[in-house]
C-alpha positions as YAML, in Angstrom:
chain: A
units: angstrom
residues:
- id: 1
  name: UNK
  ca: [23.26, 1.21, -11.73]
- id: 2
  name: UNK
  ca: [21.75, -2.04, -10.36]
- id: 3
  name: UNK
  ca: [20.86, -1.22, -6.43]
- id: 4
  name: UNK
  ca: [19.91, -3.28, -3.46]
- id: 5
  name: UNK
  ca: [16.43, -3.29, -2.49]
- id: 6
  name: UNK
  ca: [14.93, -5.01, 1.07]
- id: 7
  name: UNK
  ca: [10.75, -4.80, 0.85]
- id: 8
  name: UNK
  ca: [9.20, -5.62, 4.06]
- id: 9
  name: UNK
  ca: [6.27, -8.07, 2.59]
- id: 10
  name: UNK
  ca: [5.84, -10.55, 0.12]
- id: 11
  name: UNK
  ca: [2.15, -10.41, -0.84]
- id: 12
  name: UNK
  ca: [2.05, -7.07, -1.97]
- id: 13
  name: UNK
  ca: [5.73, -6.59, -2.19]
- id: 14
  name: UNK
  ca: [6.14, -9.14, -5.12]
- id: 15
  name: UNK
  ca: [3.92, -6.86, -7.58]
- id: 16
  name: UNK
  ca: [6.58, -4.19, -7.06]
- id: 17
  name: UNK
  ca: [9.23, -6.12, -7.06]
- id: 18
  name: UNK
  ca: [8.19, -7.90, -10.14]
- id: 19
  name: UNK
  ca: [8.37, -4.13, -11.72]
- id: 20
  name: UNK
  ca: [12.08, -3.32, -10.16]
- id: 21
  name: UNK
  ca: [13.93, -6.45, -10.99]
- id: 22
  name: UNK
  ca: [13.00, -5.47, -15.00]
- id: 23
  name: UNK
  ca: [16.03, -2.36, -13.54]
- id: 24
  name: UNK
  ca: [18.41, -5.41, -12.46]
- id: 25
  name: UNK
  ca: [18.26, -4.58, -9.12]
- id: 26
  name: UNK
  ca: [18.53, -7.16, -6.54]
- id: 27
  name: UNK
  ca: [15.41, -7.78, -4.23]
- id: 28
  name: UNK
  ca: [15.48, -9.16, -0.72]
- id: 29
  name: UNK
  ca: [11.79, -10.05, 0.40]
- id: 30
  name: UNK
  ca: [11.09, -10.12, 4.46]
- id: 31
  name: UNK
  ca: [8.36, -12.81, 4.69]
- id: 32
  name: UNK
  ca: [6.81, -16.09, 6.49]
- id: 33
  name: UNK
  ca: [8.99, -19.10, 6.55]
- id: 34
  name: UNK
  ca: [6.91, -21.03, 4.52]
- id: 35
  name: UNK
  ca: [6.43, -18.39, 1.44]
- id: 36
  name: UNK
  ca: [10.57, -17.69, 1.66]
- id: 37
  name: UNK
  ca: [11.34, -21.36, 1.07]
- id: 38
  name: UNK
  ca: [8.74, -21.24, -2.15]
- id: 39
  name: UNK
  ca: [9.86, -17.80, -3.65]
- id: 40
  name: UNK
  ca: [13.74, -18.92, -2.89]
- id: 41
  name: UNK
  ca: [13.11, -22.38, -4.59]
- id: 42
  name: UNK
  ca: [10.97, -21.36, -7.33]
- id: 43
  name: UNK
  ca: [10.93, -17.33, -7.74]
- id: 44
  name: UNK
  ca: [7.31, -15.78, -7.78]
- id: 45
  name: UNK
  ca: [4.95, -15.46, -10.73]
- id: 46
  name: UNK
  ca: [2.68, -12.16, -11.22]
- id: 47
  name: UNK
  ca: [-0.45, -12.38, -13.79]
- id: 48
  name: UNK
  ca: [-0.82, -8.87, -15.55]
- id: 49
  name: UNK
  ca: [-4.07, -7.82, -17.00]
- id: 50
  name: UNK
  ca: [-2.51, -5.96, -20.14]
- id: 51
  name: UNK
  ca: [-5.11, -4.05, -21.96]
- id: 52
  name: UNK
  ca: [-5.73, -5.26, -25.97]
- id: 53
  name: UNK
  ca: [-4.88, -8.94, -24.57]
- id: 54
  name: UNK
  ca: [-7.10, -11.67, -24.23]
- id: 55
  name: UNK
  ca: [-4.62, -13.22, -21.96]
- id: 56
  name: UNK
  ca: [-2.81, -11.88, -18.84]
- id: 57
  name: UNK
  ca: [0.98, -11.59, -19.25]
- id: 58
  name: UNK
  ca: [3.05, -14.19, -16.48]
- id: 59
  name: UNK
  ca: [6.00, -12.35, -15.10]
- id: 60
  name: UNK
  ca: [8.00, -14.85, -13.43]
- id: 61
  name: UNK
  ca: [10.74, -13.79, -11.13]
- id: 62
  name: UNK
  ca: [13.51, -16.14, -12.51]
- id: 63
  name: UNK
  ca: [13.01, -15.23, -16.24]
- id: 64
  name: UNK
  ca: [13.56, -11.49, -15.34]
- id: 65
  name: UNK
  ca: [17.07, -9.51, -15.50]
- id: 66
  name: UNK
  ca: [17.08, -9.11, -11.43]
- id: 67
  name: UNK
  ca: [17.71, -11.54, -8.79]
- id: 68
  name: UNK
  ca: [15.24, -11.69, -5.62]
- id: 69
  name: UNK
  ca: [15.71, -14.02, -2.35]
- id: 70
  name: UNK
  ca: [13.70, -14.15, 0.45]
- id: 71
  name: UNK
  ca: [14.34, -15.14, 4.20]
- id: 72
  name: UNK
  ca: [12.76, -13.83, 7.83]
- id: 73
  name: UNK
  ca: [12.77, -10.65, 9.53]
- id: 74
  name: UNK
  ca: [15.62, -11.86, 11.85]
- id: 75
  name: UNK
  ca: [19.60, -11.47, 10.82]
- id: 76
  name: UNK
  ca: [18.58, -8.67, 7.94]
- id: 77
  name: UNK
  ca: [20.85, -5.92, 7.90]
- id: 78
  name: UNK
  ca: [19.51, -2.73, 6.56]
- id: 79
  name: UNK
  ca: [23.06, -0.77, 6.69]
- id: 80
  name: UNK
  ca: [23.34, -3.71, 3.32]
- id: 81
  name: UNK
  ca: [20.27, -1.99, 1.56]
- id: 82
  name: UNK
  ca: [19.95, 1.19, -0.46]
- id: 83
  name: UNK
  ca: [16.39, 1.34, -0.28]
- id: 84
  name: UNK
  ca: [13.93, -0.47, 2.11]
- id: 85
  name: UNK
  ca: [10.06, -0.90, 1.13]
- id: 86
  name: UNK
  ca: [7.30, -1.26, 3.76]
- id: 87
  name: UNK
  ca: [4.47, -3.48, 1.82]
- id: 88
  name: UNK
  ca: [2.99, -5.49, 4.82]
- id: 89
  name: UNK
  ca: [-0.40, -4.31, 6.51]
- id: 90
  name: UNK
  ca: [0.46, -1.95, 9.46]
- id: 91
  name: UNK
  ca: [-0.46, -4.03, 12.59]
- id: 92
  name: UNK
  ca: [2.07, -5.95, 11.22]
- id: 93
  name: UNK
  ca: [4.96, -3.99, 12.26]
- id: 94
  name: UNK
  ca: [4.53, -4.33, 15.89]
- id: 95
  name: UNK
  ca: [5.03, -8.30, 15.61]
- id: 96
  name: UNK
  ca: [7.96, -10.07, 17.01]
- id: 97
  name: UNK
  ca: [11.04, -9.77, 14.22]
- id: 98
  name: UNK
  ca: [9.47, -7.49, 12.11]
- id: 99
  name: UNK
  ca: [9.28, -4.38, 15.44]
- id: 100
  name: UNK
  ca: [13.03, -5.27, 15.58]
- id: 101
  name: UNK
  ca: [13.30, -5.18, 12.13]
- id: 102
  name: UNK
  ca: [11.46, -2.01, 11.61]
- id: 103
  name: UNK
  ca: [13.78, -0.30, 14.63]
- id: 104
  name: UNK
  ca: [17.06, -0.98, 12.97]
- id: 105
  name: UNK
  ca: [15.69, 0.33, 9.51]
- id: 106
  name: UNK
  ca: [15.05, 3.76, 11.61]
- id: 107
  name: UNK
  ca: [18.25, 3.70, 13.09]
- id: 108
  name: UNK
  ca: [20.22, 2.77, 9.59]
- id: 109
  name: UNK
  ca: [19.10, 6.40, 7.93]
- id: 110
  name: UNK
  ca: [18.63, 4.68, 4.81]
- id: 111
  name: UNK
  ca: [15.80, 5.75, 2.59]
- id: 112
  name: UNK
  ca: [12.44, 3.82, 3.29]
- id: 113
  name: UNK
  ca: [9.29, 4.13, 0.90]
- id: 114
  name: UNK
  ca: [5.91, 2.55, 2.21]
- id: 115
  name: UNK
  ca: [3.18, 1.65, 0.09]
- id: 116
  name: UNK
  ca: [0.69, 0.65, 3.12]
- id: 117
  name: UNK
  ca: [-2.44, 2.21, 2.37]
- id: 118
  name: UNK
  ca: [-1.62, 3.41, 6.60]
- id: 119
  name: UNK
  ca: [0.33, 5.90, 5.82]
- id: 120
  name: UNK
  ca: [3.54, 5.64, 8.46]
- id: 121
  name: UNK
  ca: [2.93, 8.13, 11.05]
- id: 122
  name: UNK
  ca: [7.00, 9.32, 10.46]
- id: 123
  name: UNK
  ca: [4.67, 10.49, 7.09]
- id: 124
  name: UNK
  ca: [2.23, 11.94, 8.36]
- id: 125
  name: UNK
  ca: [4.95, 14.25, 10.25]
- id: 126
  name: UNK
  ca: [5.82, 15.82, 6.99]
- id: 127
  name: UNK
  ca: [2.35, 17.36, 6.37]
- id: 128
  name: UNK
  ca: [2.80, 20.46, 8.46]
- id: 129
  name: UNK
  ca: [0.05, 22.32, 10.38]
- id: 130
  name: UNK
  ca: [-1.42, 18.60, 12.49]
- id: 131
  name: UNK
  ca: [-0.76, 17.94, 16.30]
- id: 132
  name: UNK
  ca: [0.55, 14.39, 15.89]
- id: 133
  name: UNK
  ca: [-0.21, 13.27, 19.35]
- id: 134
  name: UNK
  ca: [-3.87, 12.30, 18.75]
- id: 135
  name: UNK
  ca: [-3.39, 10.41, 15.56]
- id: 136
  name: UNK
  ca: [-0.93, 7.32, 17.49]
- id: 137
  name: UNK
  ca: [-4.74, 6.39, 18.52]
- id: 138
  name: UNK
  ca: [-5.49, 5.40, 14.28]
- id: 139
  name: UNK
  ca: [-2.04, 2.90, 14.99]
- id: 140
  name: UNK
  ca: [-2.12, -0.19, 16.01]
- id: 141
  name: UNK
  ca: [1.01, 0.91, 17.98]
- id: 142
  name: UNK
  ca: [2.74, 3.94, 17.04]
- id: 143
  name: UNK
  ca: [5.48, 3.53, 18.97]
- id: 144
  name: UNK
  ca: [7.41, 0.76, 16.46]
- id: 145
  name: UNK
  ca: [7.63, 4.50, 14.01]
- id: 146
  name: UNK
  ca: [9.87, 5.99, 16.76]
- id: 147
  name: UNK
  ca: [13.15, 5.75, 15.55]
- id: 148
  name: UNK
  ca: [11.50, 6.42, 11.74]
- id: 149
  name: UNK
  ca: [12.68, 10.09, 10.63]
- id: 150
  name: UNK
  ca: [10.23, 11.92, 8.48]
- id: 151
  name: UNK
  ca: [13.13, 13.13, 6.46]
- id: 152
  name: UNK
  ca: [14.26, 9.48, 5.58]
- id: 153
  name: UNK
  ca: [10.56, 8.40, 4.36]
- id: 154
  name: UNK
  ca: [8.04, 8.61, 1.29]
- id: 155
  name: UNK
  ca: [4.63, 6.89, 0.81]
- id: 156
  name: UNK
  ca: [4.32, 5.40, -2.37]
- id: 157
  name: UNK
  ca: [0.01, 4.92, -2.90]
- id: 158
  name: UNK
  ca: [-0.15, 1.37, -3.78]
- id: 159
  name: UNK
  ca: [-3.10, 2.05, -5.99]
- id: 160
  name: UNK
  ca: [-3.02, -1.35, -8.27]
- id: 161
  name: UNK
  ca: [-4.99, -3.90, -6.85]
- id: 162
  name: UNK
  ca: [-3.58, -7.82, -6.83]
- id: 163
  name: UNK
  ca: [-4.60, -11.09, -4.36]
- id: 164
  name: UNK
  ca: [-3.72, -14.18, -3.95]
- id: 165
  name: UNK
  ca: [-5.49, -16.20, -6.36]
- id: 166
  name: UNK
  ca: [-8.03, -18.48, -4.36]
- id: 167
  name: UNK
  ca: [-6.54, -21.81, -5.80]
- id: 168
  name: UNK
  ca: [-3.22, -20.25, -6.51]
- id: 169
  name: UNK
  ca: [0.33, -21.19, -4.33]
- id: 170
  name: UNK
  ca: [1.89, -18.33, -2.05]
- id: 171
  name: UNK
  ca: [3.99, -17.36, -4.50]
- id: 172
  name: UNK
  ca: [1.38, -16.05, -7.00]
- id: 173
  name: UNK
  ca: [-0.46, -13.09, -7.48]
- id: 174
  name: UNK
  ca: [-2.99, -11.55, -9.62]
- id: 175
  name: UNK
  ca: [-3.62, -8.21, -10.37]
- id: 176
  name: UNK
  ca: [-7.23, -7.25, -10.66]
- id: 177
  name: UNK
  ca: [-6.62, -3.45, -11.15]
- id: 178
  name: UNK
  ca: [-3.24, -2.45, -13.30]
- id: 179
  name: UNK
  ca: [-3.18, 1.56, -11.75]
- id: 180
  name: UNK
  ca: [-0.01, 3.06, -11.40]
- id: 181
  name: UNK
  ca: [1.89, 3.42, -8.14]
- id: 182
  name: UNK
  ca: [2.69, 6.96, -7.13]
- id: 183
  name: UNK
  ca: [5.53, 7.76, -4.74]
- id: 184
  name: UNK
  ca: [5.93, 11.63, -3.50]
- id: 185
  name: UNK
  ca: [9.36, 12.88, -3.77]
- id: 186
  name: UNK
  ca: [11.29, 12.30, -0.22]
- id: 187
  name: UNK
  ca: [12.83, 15.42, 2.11]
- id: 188
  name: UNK
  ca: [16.22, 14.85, 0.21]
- id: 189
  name: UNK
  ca: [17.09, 15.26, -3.04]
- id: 190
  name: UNK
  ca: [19.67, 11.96, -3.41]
- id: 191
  name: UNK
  ca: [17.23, 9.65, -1.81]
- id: 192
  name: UNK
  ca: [14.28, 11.17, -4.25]
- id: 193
  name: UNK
  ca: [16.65, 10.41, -6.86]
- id: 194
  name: UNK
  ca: [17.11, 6.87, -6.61]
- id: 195
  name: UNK
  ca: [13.09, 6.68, -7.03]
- id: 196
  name: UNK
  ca: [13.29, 9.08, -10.36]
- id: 197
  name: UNK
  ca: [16.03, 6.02, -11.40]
- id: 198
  name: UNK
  ca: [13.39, 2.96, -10.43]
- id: 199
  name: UNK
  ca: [10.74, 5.11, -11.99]
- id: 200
  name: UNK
  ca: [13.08, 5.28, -15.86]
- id: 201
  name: UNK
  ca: [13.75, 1.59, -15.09]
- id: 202
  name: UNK
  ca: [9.73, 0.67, -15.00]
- id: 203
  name: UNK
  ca: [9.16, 3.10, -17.64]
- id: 204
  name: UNK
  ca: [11.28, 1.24, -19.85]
- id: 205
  name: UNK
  ca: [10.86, -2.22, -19.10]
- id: 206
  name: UNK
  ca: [9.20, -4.45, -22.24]
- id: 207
  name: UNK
  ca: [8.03, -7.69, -22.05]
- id: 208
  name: UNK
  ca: [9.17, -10.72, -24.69]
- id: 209
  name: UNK
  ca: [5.53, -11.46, -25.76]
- id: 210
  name: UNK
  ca: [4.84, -13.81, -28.86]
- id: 211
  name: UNK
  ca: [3.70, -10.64, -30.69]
- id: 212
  name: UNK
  ca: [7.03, -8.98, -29.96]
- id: 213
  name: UNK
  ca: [8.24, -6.90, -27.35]
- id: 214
  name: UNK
  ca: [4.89, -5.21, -25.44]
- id: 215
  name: UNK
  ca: [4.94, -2.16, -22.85]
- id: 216
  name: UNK
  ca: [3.56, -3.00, -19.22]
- id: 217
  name: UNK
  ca: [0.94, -1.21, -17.39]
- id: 218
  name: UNK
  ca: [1.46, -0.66, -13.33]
- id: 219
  name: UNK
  ca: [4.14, 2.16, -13.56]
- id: 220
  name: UNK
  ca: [6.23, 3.80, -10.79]
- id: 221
  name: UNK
  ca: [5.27, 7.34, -10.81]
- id: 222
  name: UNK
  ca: [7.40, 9.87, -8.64]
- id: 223
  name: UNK
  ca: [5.87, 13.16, -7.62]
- id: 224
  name: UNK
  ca: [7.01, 16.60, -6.62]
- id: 225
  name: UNK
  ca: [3.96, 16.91, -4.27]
- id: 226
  name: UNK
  ca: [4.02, 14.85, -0.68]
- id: 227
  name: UNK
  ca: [0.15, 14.77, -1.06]
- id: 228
  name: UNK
  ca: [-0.54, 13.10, -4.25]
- id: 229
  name: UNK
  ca: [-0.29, 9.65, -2.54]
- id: 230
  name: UNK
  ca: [-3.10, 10.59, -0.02]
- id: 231
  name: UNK
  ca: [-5.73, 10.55, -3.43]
- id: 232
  name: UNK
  ca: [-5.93, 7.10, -1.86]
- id: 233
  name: UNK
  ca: [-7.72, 8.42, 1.49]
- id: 234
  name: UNK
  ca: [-11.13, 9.84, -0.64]
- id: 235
  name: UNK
  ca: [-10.77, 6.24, -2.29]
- id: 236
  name: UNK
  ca: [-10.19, 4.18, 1.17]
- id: 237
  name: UNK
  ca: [-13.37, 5.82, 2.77]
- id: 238
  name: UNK
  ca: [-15.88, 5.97, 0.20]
- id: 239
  name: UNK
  ca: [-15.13, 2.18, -1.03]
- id: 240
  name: UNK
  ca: [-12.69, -0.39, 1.08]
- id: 241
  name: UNK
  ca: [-14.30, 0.68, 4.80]
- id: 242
  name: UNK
  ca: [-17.59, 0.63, 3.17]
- id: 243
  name: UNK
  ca: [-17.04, -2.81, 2.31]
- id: 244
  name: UNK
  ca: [-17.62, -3.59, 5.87]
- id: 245
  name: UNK
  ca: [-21.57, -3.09, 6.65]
- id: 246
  name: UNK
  ca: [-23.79, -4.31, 10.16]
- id: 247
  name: UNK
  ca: [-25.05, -7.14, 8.03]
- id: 248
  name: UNK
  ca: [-21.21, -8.17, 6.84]
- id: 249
  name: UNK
  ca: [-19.36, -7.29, 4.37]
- id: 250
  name: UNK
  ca: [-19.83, -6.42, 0.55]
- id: 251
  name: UNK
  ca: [-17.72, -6.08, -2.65]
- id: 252
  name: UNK
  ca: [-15.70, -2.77, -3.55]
- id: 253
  name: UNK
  ca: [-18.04, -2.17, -6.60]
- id: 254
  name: UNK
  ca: [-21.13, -2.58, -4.24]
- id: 255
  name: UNK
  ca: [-19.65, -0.34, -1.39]
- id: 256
  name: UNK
  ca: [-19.12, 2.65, -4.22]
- id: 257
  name: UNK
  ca: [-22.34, 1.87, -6.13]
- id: 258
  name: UNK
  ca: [-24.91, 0.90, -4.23]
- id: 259
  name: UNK
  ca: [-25.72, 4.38, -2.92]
- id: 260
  name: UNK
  ca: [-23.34, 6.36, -5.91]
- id: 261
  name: UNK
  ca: [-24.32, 10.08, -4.00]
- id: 262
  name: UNK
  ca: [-23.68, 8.62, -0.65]
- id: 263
  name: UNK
  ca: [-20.09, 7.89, -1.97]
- id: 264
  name: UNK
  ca: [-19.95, 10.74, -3.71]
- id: 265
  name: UNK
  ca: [-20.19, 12.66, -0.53]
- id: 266
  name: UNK
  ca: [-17.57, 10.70, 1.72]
- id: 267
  name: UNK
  ca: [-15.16, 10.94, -1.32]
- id: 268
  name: UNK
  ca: [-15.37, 14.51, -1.85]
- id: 269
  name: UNK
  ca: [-15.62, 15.07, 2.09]
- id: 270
  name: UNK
  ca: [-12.11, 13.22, 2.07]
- id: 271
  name: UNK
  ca: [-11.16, 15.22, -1.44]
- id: 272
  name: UNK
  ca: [-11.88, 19.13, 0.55]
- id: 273
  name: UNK
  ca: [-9.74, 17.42, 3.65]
- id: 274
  name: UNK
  ca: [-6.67, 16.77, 1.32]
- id: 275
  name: UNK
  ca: [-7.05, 20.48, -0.03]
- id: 276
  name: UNK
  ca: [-7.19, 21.81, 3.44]
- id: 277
  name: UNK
  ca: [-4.15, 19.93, 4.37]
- id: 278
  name: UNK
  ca: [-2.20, 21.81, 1.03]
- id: 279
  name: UNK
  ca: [-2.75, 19.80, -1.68]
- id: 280
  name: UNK
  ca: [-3.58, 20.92, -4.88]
- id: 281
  name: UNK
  ca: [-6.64, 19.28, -6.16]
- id: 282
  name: UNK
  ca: [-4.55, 18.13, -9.26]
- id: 283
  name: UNK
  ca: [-2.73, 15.91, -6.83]
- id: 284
  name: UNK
  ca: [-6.01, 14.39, -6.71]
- id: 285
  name: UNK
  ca: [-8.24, 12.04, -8.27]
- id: 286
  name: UNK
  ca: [-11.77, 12.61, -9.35]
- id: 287
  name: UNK
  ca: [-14.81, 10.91, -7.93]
- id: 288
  name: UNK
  ca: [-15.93, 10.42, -11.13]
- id: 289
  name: UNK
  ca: [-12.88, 8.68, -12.20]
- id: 290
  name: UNK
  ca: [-12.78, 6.59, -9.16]
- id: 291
  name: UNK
  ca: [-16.02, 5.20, -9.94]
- id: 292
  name: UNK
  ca: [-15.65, 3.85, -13.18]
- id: 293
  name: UNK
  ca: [-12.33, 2.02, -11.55]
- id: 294
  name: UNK
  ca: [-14.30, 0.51, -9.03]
- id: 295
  name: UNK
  ca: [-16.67, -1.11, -10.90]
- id: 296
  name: UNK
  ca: [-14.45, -3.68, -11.85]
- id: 297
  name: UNK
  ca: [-13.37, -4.34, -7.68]
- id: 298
  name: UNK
  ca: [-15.48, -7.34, -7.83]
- id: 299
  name: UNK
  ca: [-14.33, -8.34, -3.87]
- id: 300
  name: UNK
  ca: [-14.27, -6.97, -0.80]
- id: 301
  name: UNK
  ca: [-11.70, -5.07, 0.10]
- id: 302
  name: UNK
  ca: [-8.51, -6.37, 2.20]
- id: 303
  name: UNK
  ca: [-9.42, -4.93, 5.80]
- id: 304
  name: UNK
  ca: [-13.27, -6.01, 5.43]
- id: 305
  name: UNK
  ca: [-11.94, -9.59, 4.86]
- id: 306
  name: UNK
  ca: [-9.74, -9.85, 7.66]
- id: 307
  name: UNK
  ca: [-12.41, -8.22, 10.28]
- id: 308
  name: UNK
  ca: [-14.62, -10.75, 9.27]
- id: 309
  name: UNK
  ca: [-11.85, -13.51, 9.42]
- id: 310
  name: UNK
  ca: [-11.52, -12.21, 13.04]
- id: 311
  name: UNK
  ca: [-8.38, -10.07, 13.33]
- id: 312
  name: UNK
  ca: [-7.84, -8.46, 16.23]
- id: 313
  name: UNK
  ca: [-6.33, -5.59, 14.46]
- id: 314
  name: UNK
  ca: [-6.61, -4.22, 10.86]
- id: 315
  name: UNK
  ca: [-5.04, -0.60, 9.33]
- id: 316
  name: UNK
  ca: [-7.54, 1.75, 10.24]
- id: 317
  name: UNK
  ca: [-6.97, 4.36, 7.41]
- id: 318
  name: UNK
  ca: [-10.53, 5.72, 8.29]
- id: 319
  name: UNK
  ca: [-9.70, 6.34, 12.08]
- id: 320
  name: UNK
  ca: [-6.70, 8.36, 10.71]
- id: 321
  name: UNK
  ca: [-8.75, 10.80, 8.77]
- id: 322
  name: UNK
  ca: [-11.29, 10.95, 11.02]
- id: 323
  name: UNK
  ca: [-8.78, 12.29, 13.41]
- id: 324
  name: UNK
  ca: [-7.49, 14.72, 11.04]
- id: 325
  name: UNK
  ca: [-10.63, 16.14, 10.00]
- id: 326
  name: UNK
  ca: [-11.51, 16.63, 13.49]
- id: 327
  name: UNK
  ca: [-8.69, 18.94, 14.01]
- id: 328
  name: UNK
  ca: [-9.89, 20.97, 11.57]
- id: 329
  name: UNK
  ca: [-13.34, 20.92, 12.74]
- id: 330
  name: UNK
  ca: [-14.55, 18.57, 10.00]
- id: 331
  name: UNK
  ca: [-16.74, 15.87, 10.71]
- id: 332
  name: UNK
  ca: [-18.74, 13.40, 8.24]
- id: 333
  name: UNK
  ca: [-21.60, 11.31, 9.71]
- id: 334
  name: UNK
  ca: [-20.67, 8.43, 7.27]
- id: 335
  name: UNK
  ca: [-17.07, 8.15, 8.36]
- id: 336
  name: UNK
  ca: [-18.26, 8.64, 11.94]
- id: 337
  name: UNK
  ca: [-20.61, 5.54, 12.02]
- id: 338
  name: UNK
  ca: [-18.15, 3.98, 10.14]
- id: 339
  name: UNK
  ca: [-15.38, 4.17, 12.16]
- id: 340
  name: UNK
  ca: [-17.92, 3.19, 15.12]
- id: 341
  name: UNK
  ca: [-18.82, 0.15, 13.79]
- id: 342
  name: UNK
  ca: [-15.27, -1.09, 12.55]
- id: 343
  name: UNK
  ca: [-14.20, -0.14, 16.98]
- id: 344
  name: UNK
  ca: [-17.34, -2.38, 17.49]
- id: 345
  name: UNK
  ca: [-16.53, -5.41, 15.47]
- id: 346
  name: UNK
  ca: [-12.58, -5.30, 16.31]
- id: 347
  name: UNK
  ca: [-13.60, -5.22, 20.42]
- id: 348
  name: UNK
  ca: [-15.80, -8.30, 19.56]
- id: 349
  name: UNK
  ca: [-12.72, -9.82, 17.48]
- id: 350
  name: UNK
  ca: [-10.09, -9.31, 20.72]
- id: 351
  name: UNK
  ca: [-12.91, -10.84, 23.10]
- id: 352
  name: UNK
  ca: [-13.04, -13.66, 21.15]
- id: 353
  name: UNK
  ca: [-9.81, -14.27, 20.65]
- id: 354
  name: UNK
  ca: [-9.00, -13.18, 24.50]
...
């Protein structure tokens, strides 16, 4: 049964879309003025690495069975939706429209699955065993997750990797690094599932190639366990906030490879922390494995870019753990001069922008 999806994002959001409308479903995208008029006027285009192929596959929006618009945060009704997707970067949700927007979602019950690297704090409430309190400091502001219940929301670890091609329109993406997506199983069994459904509809989804009809990679993956979306932490530490260095920032391949043991002992640091928290280390991904991915993460990584581009804010995924690991009386001196040098640079960003 086709349902009626809203995703918070466009950016990001448009490489899972691109994956749901192959279901039928129809997609609402929440996004700037500027990219709503292009996607509503001329759909959106994905470029899919597909192993075997010389050339990436194009998924364009209009040639596929579902039907996606696009407008602004304001007049969106959530009680309309079935499911509601949270793809923009967390600082964003405190921004006028979006807080408002964000509020109402919370208040509508309906289920809502994030795939911000930031894991919502309303997410983090369903790991038991943390006192909550401390962590708001990792969030930009915590208070726009208020009126999120934990029961209502899953994290979905947006593990494929896609930008917006340098020369490319706002509408297009690339995708650099075709990994799955893998969504943990929500508090209630009718909301999980609707994702088991989404999943079978990307599972089965074929593309009309010249060759013939060709299976895609980037999968939806639903798991039993809430923790096999936090694999992404051990991935987060040890390569995107190592991106950003004293001297500026480097690419993904040269945060994880540079000094390979050095990485090898944030990741696992970040690996033990997961286990401690009650995941299985199945849930999780090997360094090892992580490694060999990275080496083809020829850019910086997201949050490096946009420190150095000045932002006042960024999703500080590494302030999170930190946190976490301190209330278990885990420290890492890495992570700790990381996360000292990312407070450094942001103060600098707000004084200049101030």
């Amino acid at each position: 049964m086709p349902h009626k999806i809203l995703l918070m994002g466009a950016s990001y959001g448009s490489l899972l879309a691109s994956k749901l409308l192959f279901g039928g479903h129809s997609i609402h995208l929440v996004c700037l003025p500027a990219e709503a008029d292009l996607i509503n006027a001329e759909g959106f285009k994905v470029k899919l690495p597909v192993r075997g192929r010389a050339e990436p596959v194009l998924l364009e929006s209009r040639k596929l069975p579902g039907k996606v618009t696009a407008g602004p945060a304001a007049g969106v009704n959530p009680a309309d939706y079935d499911l509601i997707g949270l793809c923009m970067q967390e600082p964003q949700y405190r921004s006028e429209g979006v807080r408002q927007l964000l509020d109402a979602v919370g208040k509508s019950k309906k289920p809502c699955m994030s795939i911000m690297n930031m894991p919502p704090l309303p997410y983090i409430k369903r790991i038991p065993g943390l006192d909550y309190e401390p962590l708001k400091a990792a969030y930009t502001d915590a208070s726009v997750w208020d009126s999120v219940d934990p029961k209502k929301i899953t994290l979905n670890s947006p593990d494929p990797q896609a930008i917006r091609p340098p020369d490319g329109k706002a509408n297009e993406l690339l995708v650099t690094l075709p990994t799955n997506f893998k969504c943990a199983r929500f508090e209630d069994d009718k909301d999980t599932a609707l994702v088991r459904q989404l999943e079978k509809d990307v599972e089965a989804a074929r593309f009309d190639a010249p060759e013939g009809k060709i299976e895609l990679p980037v999968k939806l993956k639903v798991y039993d366990s809430i923790f096999v979306p936090l694999a992404k932490w051990s991935m987060l530490l040890a390569g995107n906030y190592r991106c950003i260095t004293k001297d500026g920032m480097r690419t993904a391949k040269e945060a994880v490879h540079t000094n390979i043991e050095e990485s090898r002992s944030v990741y696992n640091f970040v690996f033990d922390l997961c286990v401690k928290l009650g995941a299985s280390p199945s849930d999780l991904v090997p360094f090892e494995k992580y490694a060999a991915a990275a080496e083809s993460l020829s850019r910086p990584a997201s949050a490096a870019r946009a420190l150095y581009n000045g932002a006042p804010n960024i999703e500080r995924a590494d302030k999170l753990v930190q946190l976490i690991a301190k209330q278990k009386g885990l420290s890492h001196p890495v992570i700790d001069a990381g996360v000292a040098l990312v407070d450094e640079l942001l103060a600098a960003n707000r004084k200049k922008a101030a």
